[in-house]
C-alpha positions as CSV (number, residue, x, y, z in Angstrom):
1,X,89.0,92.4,121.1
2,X,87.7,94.3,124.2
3,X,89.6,97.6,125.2
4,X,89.5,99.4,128.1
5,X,90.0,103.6,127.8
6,X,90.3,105.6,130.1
7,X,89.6,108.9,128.8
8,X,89.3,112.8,129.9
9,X,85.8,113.9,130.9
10,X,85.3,116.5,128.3
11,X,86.7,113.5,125.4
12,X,84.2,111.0,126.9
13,X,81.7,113.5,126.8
14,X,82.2,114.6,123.1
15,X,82.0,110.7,122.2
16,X,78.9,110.4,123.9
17,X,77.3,113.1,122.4
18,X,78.7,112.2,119.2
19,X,76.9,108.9,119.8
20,X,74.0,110.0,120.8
21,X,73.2,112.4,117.8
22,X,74.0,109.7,115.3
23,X,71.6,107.5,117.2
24,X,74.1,104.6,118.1
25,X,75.8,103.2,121.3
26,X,79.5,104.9,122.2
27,X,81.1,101.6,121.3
28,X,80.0,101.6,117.8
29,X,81.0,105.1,117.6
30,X,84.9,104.6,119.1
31,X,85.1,101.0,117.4
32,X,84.1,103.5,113.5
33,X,86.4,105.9,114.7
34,X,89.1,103.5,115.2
35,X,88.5,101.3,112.0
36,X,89.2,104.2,110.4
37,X,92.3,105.3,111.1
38,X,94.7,103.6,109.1
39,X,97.9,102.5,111.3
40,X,101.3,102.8,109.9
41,X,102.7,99.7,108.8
42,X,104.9,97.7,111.1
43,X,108.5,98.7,110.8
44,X,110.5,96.1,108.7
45,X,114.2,95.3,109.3
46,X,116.0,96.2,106.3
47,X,120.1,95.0,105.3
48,X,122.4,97.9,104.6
49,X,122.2,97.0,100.8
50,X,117.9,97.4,100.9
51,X,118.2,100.7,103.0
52,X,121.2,102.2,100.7
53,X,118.5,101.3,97.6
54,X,115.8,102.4,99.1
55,X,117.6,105.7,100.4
56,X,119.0,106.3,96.8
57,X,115.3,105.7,95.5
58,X,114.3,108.2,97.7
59,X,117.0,110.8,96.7
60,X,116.2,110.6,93.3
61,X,112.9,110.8,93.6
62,X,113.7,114.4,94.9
63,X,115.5,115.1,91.6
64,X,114.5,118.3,89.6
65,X,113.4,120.2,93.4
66,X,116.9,121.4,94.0
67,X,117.0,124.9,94.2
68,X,121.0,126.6,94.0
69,X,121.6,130.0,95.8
70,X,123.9,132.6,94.1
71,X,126.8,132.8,96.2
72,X,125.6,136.6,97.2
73,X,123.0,134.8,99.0
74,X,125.8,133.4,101.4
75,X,127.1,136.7,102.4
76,X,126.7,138.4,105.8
77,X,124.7,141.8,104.5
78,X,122.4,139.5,102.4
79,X,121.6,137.2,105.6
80,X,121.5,140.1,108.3
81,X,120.8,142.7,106.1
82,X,122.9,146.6,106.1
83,X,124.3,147.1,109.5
84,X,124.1,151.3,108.9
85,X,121.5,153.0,109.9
């Protein structure tokens, strides 16, 4: 596939000299650069009943990381702290 970018001077520039010191042309540079970056996997549609299992999957994978406040914690002077100077 050929791609066309149009990119910022001061990017273009960086590429090039990136190039340059690695002794290869720009395009084998970007077209490195680009094979390494790992895209995120295409969206899938998902029924209600998959996206309710995988949401509960999720939640209790998240079990054991719950951390309860006293109810003190709750209270105005805990939150703002002592309104007397």
């Amino acid at each position: 596939m050929t791609v066309t970018l149009d990119l910022p001077p001061n990017v273009e520039r960086a590429y090039l000299a990136e190039a340059a010191a690695r002794g290869v042309p720009v395009e084998v540079l970007v077209r490195e650069v680009l094979l390494a970056y790992e895209p995120l996997p295409a969206p899938t549609e998902m029924t209600p009943e998959e996206w309710v299992r995988e949401f509960k999957a999720w939640v209790a994978s998240h079990s054991g990381n719950t951390v309860v406040l006293p109810d003190e914690a709750m209270e105005r002077e805990a939150i703002y702290g002592d309104d007397e100077p």
